[in-house]
N, C-alpha and C positions, 0 to 999 in steps of 0.2 A: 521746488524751483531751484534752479544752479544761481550762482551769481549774476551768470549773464544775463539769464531769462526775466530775472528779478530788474535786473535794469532795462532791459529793454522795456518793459512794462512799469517804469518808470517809479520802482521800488526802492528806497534806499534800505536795505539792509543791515543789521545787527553789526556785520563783519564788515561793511563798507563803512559806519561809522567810526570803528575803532580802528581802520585804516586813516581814516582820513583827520582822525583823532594826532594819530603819531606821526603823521605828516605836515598836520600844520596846513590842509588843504580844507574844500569847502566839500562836506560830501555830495551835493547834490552835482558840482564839478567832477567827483570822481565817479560818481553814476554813470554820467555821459561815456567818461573812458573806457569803465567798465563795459558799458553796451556794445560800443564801437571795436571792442577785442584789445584795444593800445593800454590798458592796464587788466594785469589779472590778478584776482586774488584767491590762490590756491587753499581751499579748504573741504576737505574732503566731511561729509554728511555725519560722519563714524569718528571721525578725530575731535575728541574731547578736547583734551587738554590744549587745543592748538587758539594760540594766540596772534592773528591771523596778519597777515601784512601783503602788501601788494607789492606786483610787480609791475612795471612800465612807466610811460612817457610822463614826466613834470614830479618823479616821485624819487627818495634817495636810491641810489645804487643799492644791491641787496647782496649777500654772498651765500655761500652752497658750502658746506662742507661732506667730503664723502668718507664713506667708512662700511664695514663690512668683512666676515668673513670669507675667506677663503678656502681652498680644498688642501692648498698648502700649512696654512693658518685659522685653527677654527676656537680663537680663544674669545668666548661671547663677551664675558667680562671685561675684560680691556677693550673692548666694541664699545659696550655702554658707556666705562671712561671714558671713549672718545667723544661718545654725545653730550654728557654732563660738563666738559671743556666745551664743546661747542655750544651749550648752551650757554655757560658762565661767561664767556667770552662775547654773546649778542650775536651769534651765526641766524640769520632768518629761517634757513634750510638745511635740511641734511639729510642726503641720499644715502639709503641704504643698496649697497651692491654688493650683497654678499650673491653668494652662486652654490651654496656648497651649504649642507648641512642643515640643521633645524632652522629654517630662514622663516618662516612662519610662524613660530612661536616668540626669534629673536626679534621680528617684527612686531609682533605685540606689543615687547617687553617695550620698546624702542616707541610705539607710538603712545604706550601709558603716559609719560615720562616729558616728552616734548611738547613744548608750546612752541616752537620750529616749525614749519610745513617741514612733510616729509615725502622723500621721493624712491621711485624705484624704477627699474630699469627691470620689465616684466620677463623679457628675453634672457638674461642672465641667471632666471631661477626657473626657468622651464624645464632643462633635465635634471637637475634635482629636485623639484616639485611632484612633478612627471611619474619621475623614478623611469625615463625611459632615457637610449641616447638619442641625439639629434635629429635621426637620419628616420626614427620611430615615432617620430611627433609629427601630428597632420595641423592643419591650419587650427581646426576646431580646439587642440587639446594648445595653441597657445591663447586663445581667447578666452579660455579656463584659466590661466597661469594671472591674463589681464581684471579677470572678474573677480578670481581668489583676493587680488591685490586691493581693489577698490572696496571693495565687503571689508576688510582689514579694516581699511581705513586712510589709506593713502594719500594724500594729494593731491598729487601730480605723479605721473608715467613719464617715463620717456619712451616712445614707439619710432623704430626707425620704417615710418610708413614710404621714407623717400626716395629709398634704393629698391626701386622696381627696372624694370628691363628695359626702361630708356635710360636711365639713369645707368646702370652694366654696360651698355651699349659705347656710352659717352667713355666711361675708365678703359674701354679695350681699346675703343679708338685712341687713347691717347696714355699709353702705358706711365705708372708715377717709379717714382724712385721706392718710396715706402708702400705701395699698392692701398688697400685697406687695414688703415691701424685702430678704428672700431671696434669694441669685440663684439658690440650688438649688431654692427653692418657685419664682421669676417660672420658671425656664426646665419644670420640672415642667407649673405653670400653664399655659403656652403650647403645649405638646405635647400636654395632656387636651385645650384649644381647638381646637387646629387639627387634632387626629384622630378626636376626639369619644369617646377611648377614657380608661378608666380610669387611675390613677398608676400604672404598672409595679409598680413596687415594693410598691405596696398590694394590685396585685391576682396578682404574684407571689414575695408575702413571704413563703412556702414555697423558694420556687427558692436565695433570697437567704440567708434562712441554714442550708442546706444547704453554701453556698459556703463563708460565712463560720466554721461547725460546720468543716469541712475542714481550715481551717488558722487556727484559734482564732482566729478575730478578732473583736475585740468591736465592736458594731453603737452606733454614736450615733445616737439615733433624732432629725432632724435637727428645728428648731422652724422651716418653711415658714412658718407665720403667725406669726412671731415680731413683738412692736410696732415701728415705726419711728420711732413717737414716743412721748412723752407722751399725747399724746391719744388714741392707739390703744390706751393698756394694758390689759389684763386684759378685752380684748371678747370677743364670742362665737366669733368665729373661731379667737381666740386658744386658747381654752376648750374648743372644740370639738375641734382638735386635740390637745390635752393628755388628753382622753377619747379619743380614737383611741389614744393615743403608750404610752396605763396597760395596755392592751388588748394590743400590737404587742409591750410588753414582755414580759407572761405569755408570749405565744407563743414570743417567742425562746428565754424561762428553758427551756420545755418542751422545746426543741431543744438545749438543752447550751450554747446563745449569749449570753456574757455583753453586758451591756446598760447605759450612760449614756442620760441623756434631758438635751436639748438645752432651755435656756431663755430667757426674755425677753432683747430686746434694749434698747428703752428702758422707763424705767418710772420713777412719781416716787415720790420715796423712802417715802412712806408705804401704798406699795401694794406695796412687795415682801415683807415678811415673810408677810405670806396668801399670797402666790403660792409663797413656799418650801413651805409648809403643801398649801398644795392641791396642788403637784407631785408633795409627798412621799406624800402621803395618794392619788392620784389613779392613780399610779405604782408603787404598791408599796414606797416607801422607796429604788429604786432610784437609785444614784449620779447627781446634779444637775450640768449641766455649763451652766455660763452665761455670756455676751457679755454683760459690765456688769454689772448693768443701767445704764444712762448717764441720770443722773437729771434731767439738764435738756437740752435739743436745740439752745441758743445759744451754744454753746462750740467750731466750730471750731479747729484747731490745740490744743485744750486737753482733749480728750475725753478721755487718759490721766488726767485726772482726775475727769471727771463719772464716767467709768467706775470707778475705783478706791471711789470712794464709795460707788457702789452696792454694787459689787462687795461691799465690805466688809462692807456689810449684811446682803446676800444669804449670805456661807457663816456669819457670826455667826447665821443663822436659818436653816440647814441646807446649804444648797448645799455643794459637795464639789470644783467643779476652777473655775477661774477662766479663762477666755478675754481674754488682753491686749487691750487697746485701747490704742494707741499717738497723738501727738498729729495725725500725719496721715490721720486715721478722716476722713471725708467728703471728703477734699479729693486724696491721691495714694496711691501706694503708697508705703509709708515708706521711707527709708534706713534706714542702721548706727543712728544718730544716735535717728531716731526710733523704733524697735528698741528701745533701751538702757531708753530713757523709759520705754515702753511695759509694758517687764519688771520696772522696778524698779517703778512705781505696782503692778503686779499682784503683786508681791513683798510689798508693804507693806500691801495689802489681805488677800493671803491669810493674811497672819504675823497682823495684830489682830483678823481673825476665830477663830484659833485659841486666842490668850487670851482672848478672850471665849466660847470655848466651852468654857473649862477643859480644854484638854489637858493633861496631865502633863507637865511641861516643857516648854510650848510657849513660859511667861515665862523659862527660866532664862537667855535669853540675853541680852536685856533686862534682870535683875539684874545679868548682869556687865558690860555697859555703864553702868548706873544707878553701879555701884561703883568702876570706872574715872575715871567722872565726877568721883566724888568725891575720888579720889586726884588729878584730872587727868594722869591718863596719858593724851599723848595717841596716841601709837601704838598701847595698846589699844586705846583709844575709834574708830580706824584700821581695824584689823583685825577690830571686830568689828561695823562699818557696813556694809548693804544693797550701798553705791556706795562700796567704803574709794579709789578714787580721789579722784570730785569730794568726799570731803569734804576730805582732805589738800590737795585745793587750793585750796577756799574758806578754811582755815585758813593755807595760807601765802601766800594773793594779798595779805595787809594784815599780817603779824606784829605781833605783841605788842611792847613792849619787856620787857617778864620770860616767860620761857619757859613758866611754870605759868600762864599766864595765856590769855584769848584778846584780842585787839584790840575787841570790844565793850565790856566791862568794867574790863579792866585791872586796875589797884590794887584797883578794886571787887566783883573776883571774889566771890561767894559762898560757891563752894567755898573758896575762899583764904582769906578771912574767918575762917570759922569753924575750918577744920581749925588755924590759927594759932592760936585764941581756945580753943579744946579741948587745944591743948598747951601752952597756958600764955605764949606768946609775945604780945609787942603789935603791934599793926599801925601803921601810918602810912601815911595816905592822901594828902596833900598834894601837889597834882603843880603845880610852879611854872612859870610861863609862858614855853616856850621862844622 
């Protein structure tokens, strides 16, 4: 039984309890969710180690870290660093999108390891899977590349079923500034070109999640015409896919296959809450999973932050799992370094969407930082920071000379101030010129 099938048949599950455990919700409430498609909880049949968490409606924001070699970059070791950060750190997810090299084995090692759901982008390792190029892979040998992945032990996929020939139709009629900046839609694209045939996946999206049905894996139905800038957002191509993606959804529900739907990539900040709307409304309420949105496009090295912005937006106005962007988005593939960045800006997006969407204790731990403050403990205030390293060292790269204090303020603490002037004590603030 997948997850779905288990709740539609009105099962609660092993993995729906310990969802609904870390939620702080009722499981036989997140049953219903679970059935109806509006939360999924990504756990592939073969993933051991996987400590399961859900995604969608009434539940916290989630985050995605990616990582993966490259044909430029094939250092597996410093991959895995990157998981063990992302696990350290409380990442729910992490995609592997390597393209290039022992991606199968490095998968393995990768899914031994995690209590993460783990994700893959099956397109991205079909010619080096394959061993063939592009242009020599028929529909049937990427349904291989999709089945390899799920037998692993996978997840979730991300399948760009959405860019079929209505969807190409819509982008010629309405040419973009950045075209297709997907690599799973550009290489999609390139194979319906030079074969003249149909998206595989669209036109054997029966095949796929039969596979997927097999050993629960949940389908990210992947956004191919996703914007690549500003200027691209919310076109017809874009729109047109997202009416394919509402469509590809129903189908999978019908098949027992739970389902995320993949979203914008840039977009300026006053055009994302309609697109949360129209995803949700367009898609059935199905769980939102979104790259940014990266609200302005002149921010190399700093994208972890156009992104977190958006980001933040976007799950305060529905979205449901957040896709890091780290500060070397356009420019390399990231280290540790840019990694860390990456996880904490998406960290910090997805936490003030949560109190902005009134979860039940989504603030209480932000009161007790708020009350730390005031005490100036600063080892609480330590312990219960995002990054409790860099903050302990931005506070002791310049110390204070009085301990309740910080080196910006000093004598003129606020907290210090008053808590002295409430217990009845006077202050002296006089600092004489050393």
């Amino acid at each position: 039984m997948t997850q779905m099938q288990a709740a539609k048949a009105g099962r609660i599950t092993e993995q729906m309890r310990t969802v609904a455990k870390k939620e702080g919700v009722d499981a036989a409430w997140l049953r219903t969710k679970v059935a109806v498609g509006e939360v999924a909880i990504p756990a592939n049949v073969h993933h051991t180690s996987l400590a399961p968490n859900g995604v969608g409606a009434g539940l916290r924001t989630k985050i995605n870290v990616n990582l993966g070699v490259s044909g430029d970059s094939r250092d597996y070791d410093r991959e895995l660093k990157k998981a063990r950060l992302a696990l350290d750190m409380g990442a729910e997810a992490i995609m592997d999108l390597s393209n290039c090299g022992k991606t199968s084995a490095f998968r393995t090692e990768l899914l031994a390891i995690s209590a993460a759901m783990i994700g893959t982008v099956p397109m991205y390792d079909a010619v080096g899977y394959l061993e063939k190029d592009l242009l020599d892979i028929t529909a049937q040998d990427f349904l291989t590349v999709v089945e390899a992945h799920a037998k692993e032990g996978v997840d979730f996929v991300t399948i760009h079923a959405g860019i079929n020939r209505r969807t190409l139709e819509a982008f010629r009629r309405a040419p973009r500034l950045t075209n297709i900046v997907s690599r799973g839609g550009s290489l999609l694209f390139a194979w319906m070109e030079m074969t003249g045939n149909e998206n595989p996946f669209y036109a054997h999206y029966d095949d796929v999640l039969e596979i997927l049905r097999a050993h629960d894996v949940t389908i990210s139905l992947g956004d191919a015409m996703r914007p690549g800038s500003t200027h691209d957002s919310t076109d017809a191509a874009q729109l047109q896919e997202l009416i394919e993606l509402g469509h590809l959804t129903k189908r999978a529900w019908e098949k027992d296959v739970q389902v995320m739907v993949e979203g914008p990539g840039h977009m300026a900040m006053h055009e994302i809450a309609a697109n949360m709307l129209l995803q949700k409304r367009l898609c059935h309420n199905a769980p939102f999973y979104v790259l940014g949105p990266l609200v302005t496009d002149i921010a190399p090295g700093y994208d972890h932050i156009t992104s977190a912005i958006g980001g933040a937006i976007a799950a305060a106005n529905g979205a449901d799992f957040l896709c890091y962007v780290t500060p070397a988005e356009h420019l390399r593939l990231p280290d540790i370094a840019d990694v860390k960045e990456g996880i904490v800006a998406a960290k910090i997006a997805a936490h003030a969407a949560d109190i902005a969407k009134g979860l039940p204790g989504a603030r209480d731990i932000d009161d007790r930082m708020s009350d730390a403050r005031r005490r100036i403990d600063w080892e609480e205030m330590f312990d219960l920071a995002i990054d409790p390293e860099k903050a302990r060292a931005y506070h002791d790269s310049l110390p204070p000379a009085e301990k309740k204090t910080c080196s910006m303020c000093g004598k003129m603490c606020a907290m210090k101030t008053v808590n002295q002037i409430l217990a009845g004590e006077k202050i002296a603030l006089y600092c004489e010129e050393q």
